[in-house]
C-alpha positions as CSV (number, residue, x, y, z in Angstrom):
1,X,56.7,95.0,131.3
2,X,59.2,95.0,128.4
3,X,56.2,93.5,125.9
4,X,54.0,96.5,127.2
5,X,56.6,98.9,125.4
6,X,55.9,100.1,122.1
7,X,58.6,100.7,119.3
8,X,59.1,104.4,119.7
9,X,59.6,103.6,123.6
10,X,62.3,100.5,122.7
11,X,63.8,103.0,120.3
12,X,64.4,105.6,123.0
13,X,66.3,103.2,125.4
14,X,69.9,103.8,125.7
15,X,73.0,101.4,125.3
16,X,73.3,101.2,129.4
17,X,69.5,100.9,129.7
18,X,70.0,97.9,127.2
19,X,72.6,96.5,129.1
20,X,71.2,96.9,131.9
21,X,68.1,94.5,131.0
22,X,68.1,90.5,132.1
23,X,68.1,87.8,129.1
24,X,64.9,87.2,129.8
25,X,63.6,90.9,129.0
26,X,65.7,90.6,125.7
27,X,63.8,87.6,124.6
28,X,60.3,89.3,125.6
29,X,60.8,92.6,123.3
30,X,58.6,91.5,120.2
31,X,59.4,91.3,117.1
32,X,58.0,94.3,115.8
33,X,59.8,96.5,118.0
34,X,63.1,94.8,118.6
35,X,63.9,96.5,114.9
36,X,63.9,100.0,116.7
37,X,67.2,99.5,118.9
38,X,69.3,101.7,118.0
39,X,72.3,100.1,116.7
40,X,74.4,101.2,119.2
41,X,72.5,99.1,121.9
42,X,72.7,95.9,120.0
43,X,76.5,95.9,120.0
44,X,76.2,97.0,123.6
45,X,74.2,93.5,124.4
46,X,76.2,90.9,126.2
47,X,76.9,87.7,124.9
48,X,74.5,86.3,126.9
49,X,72.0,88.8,126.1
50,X,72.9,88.0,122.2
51,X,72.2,84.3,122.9
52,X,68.8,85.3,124.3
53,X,67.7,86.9,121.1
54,X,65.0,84.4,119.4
55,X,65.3,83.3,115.7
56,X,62.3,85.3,115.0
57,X,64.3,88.4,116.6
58,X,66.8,87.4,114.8
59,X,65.1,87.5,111.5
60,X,63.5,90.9,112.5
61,X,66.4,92.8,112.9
62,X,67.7,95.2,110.0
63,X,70.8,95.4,107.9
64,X,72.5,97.7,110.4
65,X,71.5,96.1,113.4
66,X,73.1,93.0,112.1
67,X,76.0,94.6,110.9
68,X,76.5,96.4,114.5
69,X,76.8,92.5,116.0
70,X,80.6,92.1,117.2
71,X,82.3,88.9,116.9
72,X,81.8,87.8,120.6
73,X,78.3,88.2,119.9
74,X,78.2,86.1,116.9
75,X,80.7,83.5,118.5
76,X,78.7,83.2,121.0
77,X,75.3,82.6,119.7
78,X,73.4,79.4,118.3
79,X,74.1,77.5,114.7
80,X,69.7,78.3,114.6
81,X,70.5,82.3,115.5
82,X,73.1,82.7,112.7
83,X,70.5,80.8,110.4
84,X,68.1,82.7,111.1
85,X,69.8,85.7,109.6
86,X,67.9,87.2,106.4
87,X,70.5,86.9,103.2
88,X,69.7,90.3,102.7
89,X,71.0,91.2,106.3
90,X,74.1,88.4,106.3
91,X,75.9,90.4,104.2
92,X,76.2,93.1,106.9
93,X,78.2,91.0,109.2
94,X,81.7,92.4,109.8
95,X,84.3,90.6,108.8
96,X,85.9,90.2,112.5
97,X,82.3,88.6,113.1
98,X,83.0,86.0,110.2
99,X,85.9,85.1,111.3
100,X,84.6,84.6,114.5
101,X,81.5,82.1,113.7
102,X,82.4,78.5,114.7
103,X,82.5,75.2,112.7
104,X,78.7,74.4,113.4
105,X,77.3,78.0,112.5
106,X,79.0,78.1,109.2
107,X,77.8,74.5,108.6
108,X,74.1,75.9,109.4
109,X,74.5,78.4,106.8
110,X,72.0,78.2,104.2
111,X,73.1,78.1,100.4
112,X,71.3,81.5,100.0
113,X,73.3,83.0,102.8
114,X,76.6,81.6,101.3
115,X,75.6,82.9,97.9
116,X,74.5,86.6,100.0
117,X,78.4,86.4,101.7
118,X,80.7,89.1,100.0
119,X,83.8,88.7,98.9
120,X,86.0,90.3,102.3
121,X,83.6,88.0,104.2
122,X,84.9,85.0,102.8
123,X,88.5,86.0,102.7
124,X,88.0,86.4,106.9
125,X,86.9,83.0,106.9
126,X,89.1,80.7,109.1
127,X,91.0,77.7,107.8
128,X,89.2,75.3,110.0
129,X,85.7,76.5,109.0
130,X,86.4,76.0,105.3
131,X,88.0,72.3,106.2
132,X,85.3,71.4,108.3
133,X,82.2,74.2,108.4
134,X,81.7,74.3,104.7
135,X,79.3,71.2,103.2
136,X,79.3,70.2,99.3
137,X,76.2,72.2,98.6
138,X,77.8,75.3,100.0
139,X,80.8,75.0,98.2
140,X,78.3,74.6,94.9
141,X,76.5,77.6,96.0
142,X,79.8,79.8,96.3
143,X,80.3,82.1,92.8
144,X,83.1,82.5,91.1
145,X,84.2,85.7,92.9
146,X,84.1,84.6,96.3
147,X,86.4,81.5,95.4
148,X,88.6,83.7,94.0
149,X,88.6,85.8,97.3
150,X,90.2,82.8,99.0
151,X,93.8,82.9,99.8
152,X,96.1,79.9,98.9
153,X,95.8,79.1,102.9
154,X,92.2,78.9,102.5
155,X,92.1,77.2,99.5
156,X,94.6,74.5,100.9
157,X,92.0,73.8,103.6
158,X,89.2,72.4,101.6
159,X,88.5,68.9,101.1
160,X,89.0,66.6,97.9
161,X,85.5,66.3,98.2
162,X,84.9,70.3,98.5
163,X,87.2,70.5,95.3
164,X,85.6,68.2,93.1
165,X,82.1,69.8,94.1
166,X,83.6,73.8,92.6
167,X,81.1,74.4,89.4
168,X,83.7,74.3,86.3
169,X,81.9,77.8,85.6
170,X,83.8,78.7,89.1
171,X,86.6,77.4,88.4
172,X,88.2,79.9,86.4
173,X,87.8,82.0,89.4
174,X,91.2,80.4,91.1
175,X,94.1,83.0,91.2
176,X,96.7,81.1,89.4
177,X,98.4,81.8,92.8
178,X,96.1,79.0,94.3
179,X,96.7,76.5,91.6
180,X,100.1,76.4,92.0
181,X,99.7,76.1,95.9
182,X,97.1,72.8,95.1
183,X,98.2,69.9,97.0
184,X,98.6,66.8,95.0
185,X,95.4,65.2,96.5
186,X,93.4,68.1,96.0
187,X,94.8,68.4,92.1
188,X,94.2,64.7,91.8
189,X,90.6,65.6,92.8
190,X,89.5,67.4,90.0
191,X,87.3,65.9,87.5
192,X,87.5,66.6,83.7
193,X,85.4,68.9,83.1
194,X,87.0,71.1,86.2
195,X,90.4,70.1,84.1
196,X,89.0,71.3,80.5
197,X,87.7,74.7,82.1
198,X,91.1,75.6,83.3
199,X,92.7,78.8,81.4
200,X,95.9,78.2,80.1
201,X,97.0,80.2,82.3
202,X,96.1,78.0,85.6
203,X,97.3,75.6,83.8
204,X,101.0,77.1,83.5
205,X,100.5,77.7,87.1
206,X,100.9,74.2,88.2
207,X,103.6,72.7,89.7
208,X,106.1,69.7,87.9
209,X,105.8,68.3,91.0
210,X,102.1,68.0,90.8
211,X,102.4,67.1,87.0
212,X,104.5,64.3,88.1
């Protein structure tokens, strides 16, 4: 019945009608009329509902659609739902909604969705998703922006590994706030070139204890 109804139809149901409808009905509106839901009825849509969605539903919703998603939503769905969000659209996500994707999703993040990510969505990122979420071609991928949207917190969460992968060009991005709070591991991590791209300014930032 759902797949009978046409966009302007899907568009005229209301948040309780929405809510109202099983999983399965969710997963039969197609593709090219899921787009018409108002945005009020996606947030309306349970998390089961949400987890019903199909990547290409997923892919078909807009900007604002994406963007009306609240964090139990996007906690609750699959690592292949959250990939399958457009990088034009990812960057629509609420920042409650970041902060709310687990380990895995982050993980399943392509590079062009990192790269998409504003700077208030990365500062919402947890500590545990940056330690463990993030792999070394995502940290490549991140500009020099968003690292410097990390707090010292954050920063203190990634990996040698993560911090020998940060461009040199990024680099200089680091509030001399988060030099100063490197751990000794993570300072040791840094290659050369990372070292040599350093303003003199970061570099005054580090600790004698680290320069010991």
């Amino acid at each position: 019945q759902v797949v009978a109804l046409s966009s302007q139809q899907i568009g005229a149901l209301s948040s309780a009608q929405v809510a109202a409808m099983s999983t399965l009905d969710i997963a039969s509106i197609e593709t090219a009329d899921i787009g018409s839901l108002k945005t009020a009825a996606i947030g309306a849509l349970s998390t089961n509902q949400a987890k019903a969605l199909t990547t290409d539903q997923v892919v078909a919703l807009s900007s604002q659609q994406i963007g009306a998603l609240t964090s139990a939503q996007i906690g609750g769905m699959s690592s292949g739902q959250i990939a399958a969000i457009e990088t034009n659209d990812i960057g629509a996500l609420k920042t409650a909604a970041i902060a709310a994707l687990t380990t895995n999703q982050v993980n399943a993040l392509s590079t062009d969705q990192i790269q998409s990510l504003g700077t208030a969505q990365f500062g919402a990122m947890t500590t545990a998703n940056l330690a463990s979420g993030l792999t070394t071609d995502q940290i490549v991928a991140m500009s020099s922006a968003q690292f410097g949207a990390l707090s010292s917190n954050q920063f203190g969460a990634l990996s040698t590994g993560d911090i020998a992968a940060i461009e040199t060009a990024d680099i200089v991005g680091l509030k001399t706030a988060i030099i100063a709070s490197l751990k000794t591991a993570q300072l040791a991590a840094l290659t050369t070139d990372q070292l040599s791209s350093l303003t003199t300014g970061q570099v005054a930032a580090i600790t004698t204890a680290n320069i010991q």
